[in-house]
C-alpha positions, 0 to 999 in steps of 0.5 A: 524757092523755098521759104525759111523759118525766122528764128527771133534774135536777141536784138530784135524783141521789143521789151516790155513791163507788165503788172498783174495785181494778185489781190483775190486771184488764184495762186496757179492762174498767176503763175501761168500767166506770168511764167508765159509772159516771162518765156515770151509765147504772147509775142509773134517772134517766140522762139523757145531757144531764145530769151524773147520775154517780159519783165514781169512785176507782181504785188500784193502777193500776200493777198492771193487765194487758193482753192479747196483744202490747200492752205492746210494740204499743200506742204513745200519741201527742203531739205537742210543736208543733214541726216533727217532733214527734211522740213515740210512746210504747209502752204498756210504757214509759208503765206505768212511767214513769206508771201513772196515765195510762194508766188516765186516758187510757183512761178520758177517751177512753170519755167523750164531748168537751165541756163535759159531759165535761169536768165528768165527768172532774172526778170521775175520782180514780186511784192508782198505790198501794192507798192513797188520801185519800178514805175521808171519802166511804165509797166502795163497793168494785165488782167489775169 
C-alpha cells in the first residue's frame, strides 16, 4: 500500500491573528517573520500552493531600526511614466514621510508574485501607532 501526500485545503486551516510590536526591532527580521506567518510555513499543513497563513497585525512601525548606514544609503525607487521619472527616495525620508510603507514594502517583496500573493497581501494590517481597531480578532502578542 502506498502512502499519499496530504495537500492542505482551504477549509481545513485553522485561522489565527498575530501581533509583532516593532518598537526597537530591525526592519528585515520584521518582514521575515511576518512574510513567514503570512505564507503559513509556521503550521503543520503548509502547502505552497495554497493560502494556509495568518493575519498579521504590526504597530508601532514608526519606531523600527535599522542597521549601519541605511537610513541615508538605502533609496526606494518609483517611477512616475514620464520621461526622466524616475524618483529616489532615501530610507530616512521615506520613515518620516510614511512609516507604514516602509514595513509594507518590505514585507510584500519577501511575498511571492501572483494571485496567491496578491490574496496574501490582503492579510497584512500595519500602523504607525500602538493603537489599532482589530482586538475583535484576539491577536496573539509574537515576539520576534
Amino acid at each position: 500500500m502506498m502512502k499519499t501526500t496530504h495537500f492542505a485545503k482551504e477549509q481545513e486551516i485553522p485561522r489565527a491573528c498575530y501581533l509583532i510590536n516593532a518598537e526597537n526591532k530591525i526592519l528585515g527580521r520584521i518582514a521575515a517573520k511576518a512574510a513567514a506567518i503570512l505564507r503559513g510555513k509556521h503550521k503543520r499543513l503548509y502547502s505552497p500552493q495554497v493560502d494556509c497563513g495568518d493575519m498579521v497585525v504590526i504597530i508601532n512601525a514608526d519606531k523600527i531600526r535599522v542597521t549601519g548606514k541605511k537610513l541615508r544609503d538605502k533609496e526606494y525607487l518609483r517611477y512616475t511614466g514620464y520621461p526622466g521619472g524616475l524618483r529616489r527616495t532615501p530610507l530616512g525620508e521615506l520613515l518620516k514621510r510614511r512609516p507604514t510603507t516602509v514595513l509594507r514594502l518590505a514585507v510584500t517583496r519577501m511575498i511571492p508574485k501572483g494571485p496567491l500573493g496578491n490574496k496574501i497581501k490582503t492579510k497584512l494590517r500595519v500602523y504607525a501607532g500602538d493603537k489599532h481597531p482589530h482586538q475583535a480578532q484576539k491577536p496573539i502578542p509574537l515576539e520576534v
